[in-house]
C-alpha positions in Angstrom: -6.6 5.7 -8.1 -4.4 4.2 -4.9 -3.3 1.0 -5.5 -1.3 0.0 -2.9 0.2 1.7 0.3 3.4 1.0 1.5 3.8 2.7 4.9 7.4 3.2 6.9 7.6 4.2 10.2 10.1 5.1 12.3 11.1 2.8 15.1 9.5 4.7 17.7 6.9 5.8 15.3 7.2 9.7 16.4 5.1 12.3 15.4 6.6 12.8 12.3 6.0 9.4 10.6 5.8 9.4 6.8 3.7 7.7 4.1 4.6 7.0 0.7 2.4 5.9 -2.3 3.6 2.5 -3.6 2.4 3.2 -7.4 2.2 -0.3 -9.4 4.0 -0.1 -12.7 0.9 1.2 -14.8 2.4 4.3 -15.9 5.3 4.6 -18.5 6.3 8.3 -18.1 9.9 7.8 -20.3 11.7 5.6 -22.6 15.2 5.8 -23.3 17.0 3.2 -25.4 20.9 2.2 -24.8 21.8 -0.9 -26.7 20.0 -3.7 -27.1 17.7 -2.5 -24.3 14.3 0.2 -23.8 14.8 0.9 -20.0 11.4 2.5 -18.7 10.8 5.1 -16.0 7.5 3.8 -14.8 5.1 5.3 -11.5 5.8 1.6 -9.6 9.9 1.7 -10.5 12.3 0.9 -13.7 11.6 -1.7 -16.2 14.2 -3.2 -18.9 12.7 -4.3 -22.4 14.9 -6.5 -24.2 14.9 -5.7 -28.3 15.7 -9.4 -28.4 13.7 -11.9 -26.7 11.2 -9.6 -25.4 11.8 -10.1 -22.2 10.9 -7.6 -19.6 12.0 -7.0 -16.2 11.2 -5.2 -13.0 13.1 -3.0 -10.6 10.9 -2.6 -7.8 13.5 -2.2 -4.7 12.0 0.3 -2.3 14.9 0.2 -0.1 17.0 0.7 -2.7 15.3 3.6 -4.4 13.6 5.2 -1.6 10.6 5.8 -3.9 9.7 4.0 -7.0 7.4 7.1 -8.8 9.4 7.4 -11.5 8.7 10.3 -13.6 11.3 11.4 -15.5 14.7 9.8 -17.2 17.6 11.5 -18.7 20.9 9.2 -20.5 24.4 10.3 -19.4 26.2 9.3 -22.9 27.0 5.4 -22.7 27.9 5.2 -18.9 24.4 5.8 -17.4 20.7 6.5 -17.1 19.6 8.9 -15.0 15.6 8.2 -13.1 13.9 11.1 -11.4 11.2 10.4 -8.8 8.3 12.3 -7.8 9.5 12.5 -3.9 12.9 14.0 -5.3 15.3 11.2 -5.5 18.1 10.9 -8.5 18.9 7.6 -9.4 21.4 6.8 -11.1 21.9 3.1 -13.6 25.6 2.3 -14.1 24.7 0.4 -18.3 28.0 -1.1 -17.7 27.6 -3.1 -14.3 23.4 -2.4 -14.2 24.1 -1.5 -10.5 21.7 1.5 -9.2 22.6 4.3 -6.9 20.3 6.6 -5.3 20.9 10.2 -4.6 18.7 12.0 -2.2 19.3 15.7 -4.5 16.0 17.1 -4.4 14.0 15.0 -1.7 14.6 17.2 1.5 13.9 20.0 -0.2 10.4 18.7 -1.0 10.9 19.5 -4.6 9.4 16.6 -6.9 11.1 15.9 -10.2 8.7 16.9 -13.4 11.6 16.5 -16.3 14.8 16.0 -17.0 17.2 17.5 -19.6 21.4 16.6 -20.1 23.3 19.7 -20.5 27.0 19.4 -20.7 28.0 17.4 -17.6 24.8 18.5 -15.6 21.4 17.2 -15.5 19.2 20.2 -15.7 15.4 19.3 -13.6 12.2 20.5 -13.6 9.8 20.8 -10.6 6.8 22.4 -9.6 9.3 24.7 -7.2 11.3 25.9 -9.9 15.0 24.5 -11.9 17.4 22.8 -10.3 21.1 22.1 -11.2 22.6 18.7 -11.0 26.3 18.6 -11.6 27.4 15.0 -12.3 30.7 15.0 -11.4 29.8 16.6 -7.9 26.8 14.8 -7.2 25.6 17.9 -5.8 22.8 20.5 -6.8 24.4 23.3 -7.4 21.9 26.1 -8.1 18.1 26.1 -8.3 15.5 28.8 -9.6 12.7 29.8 -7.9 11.4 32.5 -9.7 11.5 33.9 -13.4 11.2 37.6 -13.8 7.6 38.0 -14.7 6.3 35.1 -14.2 3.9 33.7 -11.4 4.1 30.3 -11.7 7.6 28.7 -11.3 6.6 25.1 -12.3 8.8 23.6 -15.0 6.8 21.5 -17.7 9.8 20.9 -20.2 13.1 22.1 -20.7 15.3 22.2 -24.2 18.6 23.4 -25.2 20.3 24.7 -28.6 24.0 24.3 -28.8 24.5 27.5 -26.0 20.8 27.9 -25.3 18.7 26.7 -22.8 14.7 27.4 -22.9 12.3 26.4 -20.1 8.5 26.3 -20.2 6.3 27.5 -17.6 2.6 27.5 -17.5 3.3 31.3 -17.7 5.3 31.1 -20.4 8.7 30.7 -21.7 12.1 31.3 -20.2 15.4 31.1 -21.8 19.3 32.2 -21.3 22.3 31.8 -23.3 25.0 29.5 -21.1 28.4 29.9 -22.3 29.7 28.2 -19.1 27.5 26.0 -17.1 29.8 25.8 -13.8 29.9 29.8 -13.6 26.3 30.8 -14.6 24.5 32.2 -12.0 21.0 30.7 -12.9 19.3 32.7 -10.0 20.2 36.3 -11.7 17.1 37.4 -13.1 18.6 39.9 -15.2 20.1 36.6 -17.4 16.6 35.2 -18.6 14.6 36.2 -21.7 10.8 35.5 -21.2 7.7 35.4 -23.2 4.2 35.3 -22.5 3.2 31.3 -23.9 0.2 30.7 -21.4 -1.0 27.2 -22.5 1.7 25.8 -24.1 2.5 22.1 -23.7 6.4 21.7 -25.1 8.9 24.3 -26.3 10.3 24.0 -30.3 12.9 26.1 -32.6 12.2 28.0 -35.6 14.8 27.9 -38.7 16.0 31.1 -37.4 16.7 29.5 -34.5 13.5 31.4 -32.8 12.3 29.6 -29.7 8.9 29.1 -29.7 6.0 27.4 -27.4 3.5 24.6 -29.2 0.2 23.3 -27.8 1.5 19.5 -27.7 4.3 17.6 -27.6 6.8 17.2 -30.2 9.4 14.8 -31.4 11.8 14.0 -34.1 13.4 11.3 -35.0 14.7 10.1 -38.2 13.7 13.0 -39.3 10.1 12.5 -39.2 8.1 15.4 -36.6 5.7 13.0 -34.4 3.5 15.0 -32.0 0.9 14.1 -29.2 -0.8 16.0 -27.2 -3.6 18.3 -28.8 -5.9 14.9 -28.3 -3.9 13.5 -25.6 -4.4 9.6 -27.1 -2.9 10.4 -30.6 0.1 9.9 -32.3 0.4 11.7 -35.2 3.7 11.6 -37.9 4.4 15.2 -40.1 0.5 16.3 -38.6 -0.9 12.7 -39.8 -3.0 10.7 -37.4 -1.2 7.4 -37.4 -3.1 5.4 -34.2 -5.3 5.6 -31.0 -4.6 4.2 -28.1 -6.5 2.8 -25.6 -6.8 -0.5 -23.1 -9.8 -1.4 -21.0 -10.3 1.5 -19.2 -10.8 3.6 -22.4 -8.3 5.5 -23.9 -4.7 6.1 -22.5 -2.7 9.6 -23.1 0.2 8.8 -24.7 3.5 10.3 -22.7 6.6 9.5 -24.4 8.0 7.3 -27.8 11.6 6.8 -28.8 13.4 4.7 -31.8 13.5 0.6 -30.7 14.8 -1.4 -34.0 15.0 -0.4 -37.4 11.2 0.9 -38.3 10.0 -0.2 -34.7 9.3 2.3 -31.8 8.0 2.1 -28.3 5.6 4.3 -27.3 4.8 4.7 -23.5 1.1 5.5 -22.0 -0.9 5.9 -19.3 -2.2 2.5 -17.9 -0.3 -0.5 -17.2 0.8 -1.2 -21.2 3.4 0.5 -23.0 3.1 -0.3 -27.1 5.4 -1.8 -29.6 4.5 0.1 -33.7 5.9 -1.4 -36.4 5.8 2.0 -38.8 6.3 0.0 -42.2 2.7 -2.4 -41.4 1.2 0.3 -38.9 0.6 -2.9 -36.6 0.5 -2.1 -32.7 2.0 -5.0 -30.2 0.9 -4.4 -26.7 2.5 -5.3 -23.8 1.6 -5.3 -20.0 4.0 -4.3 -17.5 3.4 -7.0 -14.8 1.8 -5.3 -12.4 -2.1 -5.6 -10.8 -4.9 -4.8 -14.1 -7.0 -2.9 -11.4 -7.1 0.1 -10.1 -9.4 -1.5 -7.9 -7.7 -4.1 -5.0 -10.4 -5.2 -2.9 -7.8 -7.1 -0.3 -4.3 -8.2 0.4 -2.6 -10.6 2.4 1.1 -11.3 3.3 2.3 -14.5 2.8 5.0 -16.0 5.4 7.7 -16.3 2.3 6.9 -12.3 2.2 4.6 -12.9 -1.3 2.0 -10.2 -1.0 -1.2 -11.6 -2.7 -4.1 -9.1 -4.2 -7.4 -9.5 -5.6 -9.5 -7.1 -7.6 -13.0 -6.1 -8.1 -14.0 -8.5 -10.4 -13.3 -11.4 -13.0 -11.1 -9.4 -15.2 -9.4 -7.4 -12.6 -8.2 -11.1 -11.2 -5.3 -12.1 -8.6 -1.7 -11.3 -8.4 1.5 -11.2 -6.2 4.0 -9.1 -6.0 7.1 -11.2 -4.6 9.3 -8.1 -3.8 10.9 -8.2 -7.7 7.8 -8.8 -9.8 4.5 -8.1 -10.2 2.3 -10.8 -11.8 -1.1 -11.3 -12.1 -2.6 -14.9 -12.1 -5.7 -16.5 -14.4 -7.3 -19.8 -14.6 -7.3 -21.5 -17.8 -11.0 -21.5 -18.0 -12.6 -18.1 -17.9 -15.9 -19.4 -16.6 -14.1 -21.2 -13.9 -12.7 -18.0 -13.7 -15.3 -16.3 -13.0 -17.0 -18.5 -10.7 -14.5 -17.4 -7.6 -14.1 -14.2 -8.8 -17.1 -12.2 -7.5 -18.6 -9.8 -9.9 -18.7 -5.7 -9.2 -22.1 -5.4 -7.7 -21.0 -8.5 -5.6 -17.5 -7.1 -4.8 -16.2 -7.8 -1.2 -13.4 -10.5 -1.8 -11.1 -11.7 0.2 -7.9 -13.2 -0.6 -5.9 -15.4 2.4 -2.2 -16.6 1.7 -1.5 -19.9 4.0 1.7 -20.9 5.0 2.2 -23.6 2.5 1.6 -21.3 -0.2 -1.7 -22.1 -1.1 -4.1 -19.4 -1.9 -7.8 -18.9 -0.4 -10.2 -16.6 -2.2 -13.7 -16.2 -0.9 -16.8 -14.1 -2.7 -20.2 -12.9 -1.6 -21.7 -15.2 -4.2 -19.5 -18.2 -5.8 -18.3 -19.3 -2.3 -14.8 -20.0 -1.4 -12.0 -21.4 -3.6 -8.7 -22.9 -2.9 -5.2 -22.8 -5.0 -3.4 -26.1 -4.0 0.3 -25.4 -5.7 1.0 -29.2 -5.0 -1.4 -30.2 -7.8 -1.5 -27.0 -9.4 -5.5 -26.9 -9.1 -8.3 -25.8 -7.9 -10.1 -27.0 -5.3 -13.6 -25.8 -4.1 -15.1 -25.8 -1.4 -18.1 -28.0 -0.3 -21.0 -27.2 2.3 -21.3 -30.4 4.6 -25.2 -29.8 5.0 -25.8 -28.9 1.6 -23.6 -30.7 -0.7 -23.0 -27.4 -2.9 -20.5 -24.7 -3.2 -20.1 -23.3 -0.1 -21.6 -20.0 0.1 -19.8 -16.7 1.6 -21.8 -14.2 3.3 -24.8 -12.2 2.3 -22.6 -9.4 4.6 -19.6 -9.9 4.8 -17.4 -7.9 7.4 -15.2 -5.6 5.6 -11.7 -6.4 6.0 -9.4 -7.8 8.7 -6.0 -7.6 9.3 -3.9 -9.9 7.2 -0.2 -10.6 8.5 2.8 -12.3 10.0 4.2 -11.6 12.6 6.2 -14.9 14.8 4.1 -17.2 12.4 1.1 -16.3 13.7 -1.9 -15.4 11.4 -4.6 -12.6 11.7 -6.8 -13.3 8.7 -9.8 -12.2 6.4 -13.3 -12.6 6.6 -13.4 -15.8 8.8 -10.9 -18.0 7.0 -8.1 -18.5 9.1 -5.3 -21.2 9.0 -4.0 -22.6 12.5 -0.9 -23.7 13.7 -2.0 -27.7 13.0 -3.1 -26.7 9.1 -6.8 -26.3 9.8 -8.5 -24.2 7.7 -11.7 -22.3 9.2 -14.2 -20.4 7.7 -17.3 -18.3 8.3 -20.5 -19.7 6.5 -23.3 -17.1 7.7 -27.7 -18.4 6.9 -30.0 -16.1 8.2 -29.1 -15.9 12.0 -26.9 -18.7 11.6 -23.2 -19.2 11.7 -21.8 -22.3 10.8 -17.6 -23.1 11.8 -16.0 -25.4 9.2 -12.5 -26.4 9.2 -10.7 -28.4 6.1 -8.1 -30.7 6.1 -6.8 -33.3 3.6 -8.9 -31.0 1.4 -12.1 -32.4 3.5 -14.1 -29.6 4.9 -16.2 -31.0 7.6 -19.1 -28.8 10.1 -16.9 -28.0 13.6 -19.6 -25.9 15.2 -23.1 -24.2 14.6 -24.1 -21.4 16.4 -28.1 -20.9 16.8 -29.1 -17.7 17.5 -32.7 -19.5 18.8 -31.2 -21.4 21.4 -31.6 -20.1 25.0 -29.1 -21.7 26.5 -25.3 -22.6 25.9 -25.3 -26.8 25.1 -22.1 -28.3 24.8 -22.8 -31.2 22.4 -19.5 -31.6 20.6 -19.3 -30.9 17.0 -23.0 -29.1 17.1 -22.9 -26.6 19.9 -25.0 -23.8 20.1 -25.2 -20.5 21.7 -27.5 -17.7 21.9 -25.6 -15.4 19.7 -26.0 -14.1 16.2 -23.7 -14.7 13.4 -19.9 -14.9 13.0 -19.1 -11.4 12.3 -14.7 -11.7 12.7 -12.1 -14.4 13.4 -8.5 -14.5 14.6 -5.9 -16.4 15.7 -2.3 -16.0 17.6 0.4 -17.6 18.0 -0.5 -19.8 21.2 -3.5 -21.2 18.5 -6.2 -19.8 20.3 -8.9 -18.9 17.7 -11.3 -15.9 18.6 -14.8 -15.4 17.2 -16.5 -12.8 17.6 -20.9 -12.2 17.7 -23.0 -9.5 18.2 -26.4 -10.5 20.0 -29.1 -7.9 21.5 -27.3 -8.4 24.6 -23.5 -7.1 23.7 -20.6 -8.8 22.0 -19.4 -12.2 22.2 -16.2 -13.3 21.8 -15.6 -17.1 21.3 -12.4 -18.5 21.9 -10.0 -22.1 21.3 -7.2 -23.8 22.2 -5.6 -27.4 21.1 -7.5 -29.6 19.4 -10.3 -27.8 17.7 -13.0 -30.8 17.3 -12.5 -31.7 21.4 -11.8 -28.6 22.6 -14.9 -26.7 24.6 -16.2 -23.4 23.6 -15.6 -20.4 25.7 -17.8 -17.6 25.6 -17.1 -13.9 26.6 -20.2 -12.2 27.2 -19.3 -8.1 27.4 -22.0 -5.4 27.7 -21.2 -3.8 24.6 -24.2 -4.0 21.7 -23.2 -3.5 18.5 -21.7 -4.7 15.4 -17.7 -6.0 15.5 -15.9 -5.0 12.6 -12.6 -6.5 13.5 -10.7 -8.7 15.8 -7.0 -8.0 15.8 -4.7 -10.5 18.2 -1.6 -8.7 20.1 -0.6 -11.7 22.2 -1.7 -14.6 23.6 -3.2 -12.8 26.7 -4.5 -9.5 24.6 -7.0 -9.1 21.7 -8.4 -5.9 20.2 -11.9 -5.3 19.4 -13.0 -2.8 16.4 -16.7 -1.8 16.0 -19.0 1.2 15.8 -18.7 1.7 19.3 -15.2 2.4 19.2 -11.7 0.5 19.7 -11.4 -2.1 22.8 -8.7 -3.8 24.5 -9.7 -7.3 26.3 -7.1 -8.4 28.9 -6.1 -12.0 30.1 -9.3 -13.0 27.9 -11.5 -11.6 30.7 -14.1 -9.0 29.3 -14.5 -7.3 32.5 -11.1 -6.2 31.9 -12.0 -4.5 29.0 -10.5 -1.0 27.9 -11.7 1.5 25.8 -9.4 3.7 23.8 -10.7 7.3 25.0 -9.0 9.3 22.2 -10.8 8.4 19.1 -13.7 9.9 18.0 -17.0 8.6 18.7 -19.0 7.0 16.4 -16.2 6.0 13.9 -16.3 2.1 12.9 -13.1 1.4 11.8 -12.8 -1.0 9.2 -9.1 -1.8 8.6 -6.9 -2.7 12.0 -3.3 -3.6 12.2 -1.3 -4.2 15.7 2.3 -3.3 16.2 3.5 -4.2 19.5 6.8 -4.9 21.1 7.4 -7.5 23.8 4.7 -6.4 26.6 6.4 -7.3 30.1 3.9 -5.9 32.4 1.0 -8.0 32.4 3.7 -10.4 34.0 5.7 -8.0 36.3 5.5 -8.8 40.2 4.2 -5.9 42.2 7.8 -6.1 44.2 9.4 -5.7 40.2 7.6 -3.0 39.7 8.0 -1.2 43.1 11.8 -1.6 42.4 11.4 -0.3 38.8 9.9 2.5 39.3 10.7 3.7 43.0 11.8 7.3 41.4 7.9 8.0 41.2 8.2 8.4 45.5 10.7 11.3 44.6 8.9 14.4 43.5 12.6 15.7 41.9 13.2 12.3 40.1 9.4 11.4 39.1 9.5 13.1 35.6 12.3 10.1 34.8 10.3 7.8 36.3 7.4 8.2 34.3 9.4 8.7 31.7 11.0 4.6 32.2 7.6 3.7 33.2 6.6 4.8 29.3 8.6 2.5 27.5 6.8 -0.1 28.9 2.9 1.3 28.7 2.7 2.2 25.4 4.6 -1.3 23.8 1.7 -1.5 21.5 0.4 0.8 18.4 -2.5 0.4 16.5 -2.6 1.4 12.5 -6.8 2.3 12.3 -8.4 2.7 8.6 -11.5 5.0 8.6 -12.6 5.9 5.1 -9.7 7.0 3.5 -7.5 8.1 5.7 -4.9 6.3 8.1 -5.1 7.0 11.9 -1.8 5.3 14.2 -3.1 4.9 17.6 -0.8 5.0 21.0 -3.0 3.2 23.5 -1.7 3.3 27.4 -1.5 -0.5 28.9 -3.5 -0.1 31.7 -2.2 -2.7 33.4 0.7 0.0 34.7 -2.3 1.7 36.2 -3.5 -1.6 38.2 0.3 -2.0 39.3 0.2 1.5 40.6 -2.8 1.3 42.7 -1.3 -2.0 44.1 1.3 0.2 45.6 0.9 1.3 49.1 3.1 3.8 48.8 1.3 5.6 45.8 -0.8 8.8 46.9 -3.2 10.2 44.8 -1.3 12.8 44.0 1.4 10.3 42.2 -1.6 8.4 40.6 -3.2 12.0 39.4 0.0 12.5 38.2 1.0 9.3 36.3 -2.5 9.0 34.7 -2.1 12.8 33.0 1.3 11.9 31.6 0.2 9.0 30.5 -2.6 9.2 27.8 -3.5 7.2 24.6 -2.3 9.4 21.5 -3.9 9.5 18.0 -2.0 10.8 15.2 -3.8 11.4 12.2 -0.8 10.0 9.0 -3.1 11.2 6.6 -6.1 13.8 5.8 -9.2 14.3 4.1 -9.4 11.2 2.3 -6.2 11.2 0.8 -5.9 7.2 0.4 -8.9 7.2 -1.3 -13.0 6.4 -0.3 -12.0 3.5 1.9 -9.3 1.4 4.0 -10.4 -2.0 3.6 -7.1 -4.0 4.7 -3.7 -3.6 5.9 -1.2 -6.1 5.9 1.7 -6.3 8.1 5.1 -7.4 6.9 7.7 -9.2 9.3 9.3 -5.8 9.6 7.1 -4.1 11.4 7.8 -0.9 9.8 6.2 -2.2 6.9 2.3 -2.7 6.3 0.7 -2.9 2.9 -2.6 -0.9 2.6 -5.6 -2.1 0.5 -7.9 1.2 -0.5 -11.8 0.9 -2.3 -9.9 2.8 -5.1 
């Protein structure tokens, strides 16, 4: 299940951008003890368990690790741990300073790290590509295997060594080879490796005689005592004895490693986001969660201007949490049925989670209406329908999620609750064809506007206009604090706009000829807003909707659902014709015109646009067509210059990811204040 996404682009965001999987700390994969401490190679980064205290804590630096899958671990005698990551990454935990230090030994080969064994002063790994060599002391790979005489399959599941003998399993079987000097073996010599058909074999085990030998599960001893797991997947058993189950709320959870914690105590790692604490001499289990989201499940993020990222699950026990770049932590209410009441349930499922800049926390539901975290007094506060007196109500259908960001302070939030620059809250409360504005300050909500779709005529009467439009489907805001609206009616799209004070200020309505539903309303500036729906992506300029441009690249009939804008400083909308005559006079110049459109490049495609469709992530390179309208301004531009400007220039779509491989659906993405950074909320 995708969690989260954590996306990096490059600065220019070429054609080779790359996506990474930012796995939550669910999975415990290894355990290896030093001290005092249980240090835990988890799929969302490194956790330390304190045998005293039990205090645990996270490791969650991306930048520092360059990928926080960690599936493997492997302890370098008192000095260090060694982490392996699934993207290839060593990294490596000095015990005496806990200072990390990441070695990129694997990752541009593409191999992924499976296991990890210490062998002499080398860290022996296993990938789905084959062995690899790590010596310590050189920091340096130093031979690899690809291929083991016979065998097929070269993935490595576990390796073991004897005093001079190293074994290796394979799906294919078993390969091993007598080392009497690591530094001079030549691994890649086929002629060096014993093999044996072991087809189905889970771990690798010695004999008396010293025979190796493959086993169908997974085997370890300590103290003597033989535990295995494996043949059930959830069981640990002691000498062949079934000694417990485990299992958390989504049923039972394979158990992956256990190692020796205090006296008769030992940690046992599974899938899922606990790892368990058996005391052997009472046989009693302690569980512990890894603080990390309970849900496989996040229904929406948002990014908070201190860089908090808040996320909310499916449903009541799924919950809220934050992740504040350190620690994952999810967040109840002392009263479970208060609990549930903002919590939507799973049938009822589309909440939305907004993160305002005082740190308060809005959550809205389809059916127990919006409520309101005020950190000041440490309460909750819902929220009140003016013309009803009750709980106000979310939407029967809601949109599906907006942008959530921040990017100069500005806010592009979810599901029509949006703060502005003078604290206002404002919300979308949809009845029938109705859609009511409400705004809340001094935790008052109070009726701003109500929008009739009955009315035939546009009557501005203050705090009760109405137009002829249907409901509220999106809202935004920039950073000049104009809020946009946006409507569908049988006659095309709306869009509804704001500036200054919100309860004097007159409503201005953008008629445009386009007809159906708006998905999402993403703000690039104070002059530029984006327009998602089933009739494609749309670009409205200088708030006039007869400058309106359509993105001709993407396939028809998409509605995307998720929207995110990157842009850098856009200086042509305000560029004189004389600026831009001087700019770009190499365009006359047949010989120096390729330059010229080159330069005229790096201002027409300032913005990019991150599109969710399903379950895949599209990043959109939209021409400003504004360099267009400059150009035909030009006396001096012949068709032939125009012909060729407008074929150099064309909007781009790169597809980031494939055949659904972030899951069913993009519902939300989340941009940080480095750009290069965007959180990604998935159905799954």
């Amino acid at each position: 299940m995708h969690l989260l996404v954590l996306l990096a682009l490059t600065a220019a965001s070429n054609a080779n951008p790359f996506l990474r999987k930012f796995a939550t700390p669910r999975n415990v994969r290894s355990i290896i003890m030093h001290e005092n401490a249980a240090w835990l190679a988890t799929s969302g980064g490194i956790a330390r368990f304190d045998r005293d205290g039990h205090k645990l804590k996270l490791y969650t630096d991306f930048s520092r690790f360059q990928d926080l899958n960690m599936t493997a671990a492997a302890k370098e005698g008192d000095e260090a741990i060694w982490f392996g990551s699934h993207e290839g990454n060593l990294i490596r935990l000095d015990l005496k300073h806990e200072a990390f230090k990441t070695y990129n030994a694997l990752h541009a080969a593409n191999w992924s790290i499976n296991t990890m064994h210490l062998f002499g002063d080398h860290i022996l790994i296993g990938s789905p590509m084959g062995l690899a060599v790590f010596s310590i002391p050189k920091r340096v790979v130093v031979s690899n295997v690809t291929q083991f005489a016979g065998f097929n399959d070269p993935r490595v599941i576990r390796i073991r060594s004897w005093d001079d003998h190293l074994a290796v399993l394979t799906p294919s079987g078993i390969a091993s080879i007598k080392i009497q000097n690591i530094s001079n073996t030549n691994f890649a010599d086929p002629t060096l490796w014993n093999t044996i058909d072991t087809t189905g074999m889970l771990d690798i085990s010695r004999t008396n005689d010293s025979t190796i030998v493959g086993i169908n599960h997974i085997a370890r001893t300590i103290d003597g005592r033989r535990y295995t797991f494996g043949l059930d997947d959830n069981w640990l058993r002691e000498n062949g004895t079934g000694v417990y189950q485990f299992s958390d709320r989504h049923g039972v959870a394979p158990v992956n490693c256990i190692t020796k914690f205090k006296n008769d105590v030992y940690l046992i790692g599974t899938e899922g986001e606990h790892f368990w604490e058996w005391d052997r001499s009472t046989n009693m289990m302690l569980k512990h969660t890894i603080n990390g989201p309970t849900t496989s499940n996040i229904n929406d993020i948002d990014i908070g201007p201190d860089g908090t990222l808040w996320f909310i699950g499916r449903n009541a026990q799924e919950g809220l949490g934050s992740f504040d770049g350190e620690q994952w932590s999810t967040f109840r209410h002392n009263e479970p049925a208060d609990f549930g009441y903002f919590i939507g349930t799973r049938r009822n499922s589309d909440n939305r989670v907004t993160a305002a800049r005082n740190r308060d926390v809005f959550l809205s539901t389809i059916s127990h209406g919006i409520k309101w975290y005020d950190f000041s007094n440490s309460q909750w506060v819902t929220f009140i329908d003016p013309q009803t007196s009750a709980p106000l109500q979310t939407p029967n259908n809601p949109l599906e999620s907006m942008t959530a960001g921040n990017l100069n302070n500005w806010w592009t939030l979810i599901t029509g609750v949006c703060q502005d620059s003078n604290g206002f809250i404002w919300t979308v409360n949809l009845s029938a064809r109705k859609g009511h504005i409400l705004h809340v300050s001094n935790s008052k909500m109070t009726l701003w506007r109500s929008f009739n779709a009955q009315d035939d005529n546009i009557v501005d009467k203050g705090i009760t206009d109405k137009i002829n439009t249907g409901p509220v489907e999106a809202v935004s805001r920039n950073d000049t604090n104009f809020v946009y609206m946006g409507f569908v009616e049988p006659g095309g799209l709306t869009i509804v706009s704001y500036s200054g004070n919100p309860l004097n200020d007159s409503i201005k309505v953008r008629p445009t000829s386009r007809r159906t539903s708006i998905s999402m309303i993403a703000v690039e500036d104070s002059n530029t807003v984006w327009v998602s729906g089933i009739d494609g992506v749309f670009r409205i300029r200088n708030h006039n909707p007869n400058v309106m441009d359509q993105i001709d690249t993407l396939p028809t009939g998409r509605n995307y659902q998720a929207m995110a804008v990157l842009s850098k400083p856009n200086h042509l909308e305000k560029m004189s014709l004389a600026n831009f005559t001087q700019l770009f006079s190499g365009l006359q110049d047949r010989r120096d015109r390729p330059r010229a459109i080159k330069q005229l490049a790096e201002y027409a495609y300032h913005t990019e646009l991150l599109l969710g469709y399903d379950g895949d992530l599209h990043l959109c390179k939209p021409v400003n067509k504004t360099a267009f309208d400059l150009l035909d301004q030009c006396t001096w531009a012949t068709n032939e210059i125009k012909a060729e400007v407008e074929e150099s220039l064309r909007d781009s779509l790169i597809n980031l990811t494939n055949n659904g491989q972030l899951g069913e659906s993009i519902r939300s993405i989340g941009v940080e204040n480095d750009p290069r950074f965007v959180w990604i909320g998935t159905s799954e």
